[in-house]
N, C-alpha and C positions, 0 to 999 in steps of 0.2 A: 464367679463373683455373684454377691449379692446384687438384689435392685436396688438397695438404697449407694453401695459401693459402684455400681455400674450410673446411675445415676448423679453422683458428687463426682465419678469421671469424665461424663460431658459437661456436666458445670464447670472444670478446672479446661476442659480443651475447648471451649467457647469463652472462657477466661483470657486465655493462650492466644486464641484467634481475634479476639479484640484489640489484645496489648500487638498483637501484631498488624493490625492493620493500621492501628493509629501510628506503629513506627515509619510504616509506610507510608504515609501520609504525610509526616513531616520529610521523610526522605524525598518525597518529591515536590514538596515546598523547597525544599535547600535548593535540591536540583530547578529549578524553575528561577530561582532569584540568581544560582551560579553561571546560566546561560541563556543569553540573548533571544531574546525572540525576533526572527525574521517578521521584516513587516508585510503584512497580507496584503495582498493585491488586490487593487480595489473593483470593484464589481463594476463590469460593461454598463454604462446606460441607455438605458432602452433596446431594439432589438439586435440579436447578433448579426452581423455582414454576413449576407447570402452570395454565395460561388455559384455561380452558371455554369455548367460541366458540358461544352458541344455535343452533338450528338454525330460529327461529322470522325470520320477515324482520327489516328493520329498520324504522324507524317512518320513512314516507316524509316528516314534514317534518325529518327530518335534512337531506335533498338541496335545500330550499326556497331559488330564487334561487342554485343552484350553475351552475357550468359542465361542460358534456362536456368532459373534457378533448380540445383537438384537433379539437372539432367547434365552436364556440362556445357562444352561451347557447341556451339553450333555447328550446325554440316560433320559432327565429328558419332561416333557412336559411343555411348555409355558403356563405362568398361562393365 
């Protein structure tokens, strides 16, 4: 191809890519009026609630009858 053919080729596919984005653009207009917008939840005021985490253990029959994760149950050996 010539330069001036090679040329009038990115004119017509920046041509192309225009008509195509303005399609898209209405397409997600339609799609926008066709559904609902959830309504956003409104912003904390002022600071967020701070959690005190003890420094003292935790009461071991919390873990009673739990699994390691990844390792199986307890007292047992990984196949």
């Amino acid at each position: 191809m010539s330069q001036p053919e090679d040329l009038t080729a990115v004119h017509r596919r920046i041509d192309e890519l225009v008509q195509r984005v303005a399609d898209l653009e209405q397409t997600v207009d339609r799609l926008k009026e066709a559904v609902p917008v959830a309504p956003s939840r409104p912003e904390p005021q002022g600071r967020p609630e701070v959690v005190t985490i003890p420094d003292a253990p935790y009461n071991a029959a919390l873990w009673t009858d739990s699994d390691d994760e990844g390792l199986g149950l307890r007292n047992r050996r990984a196949p």
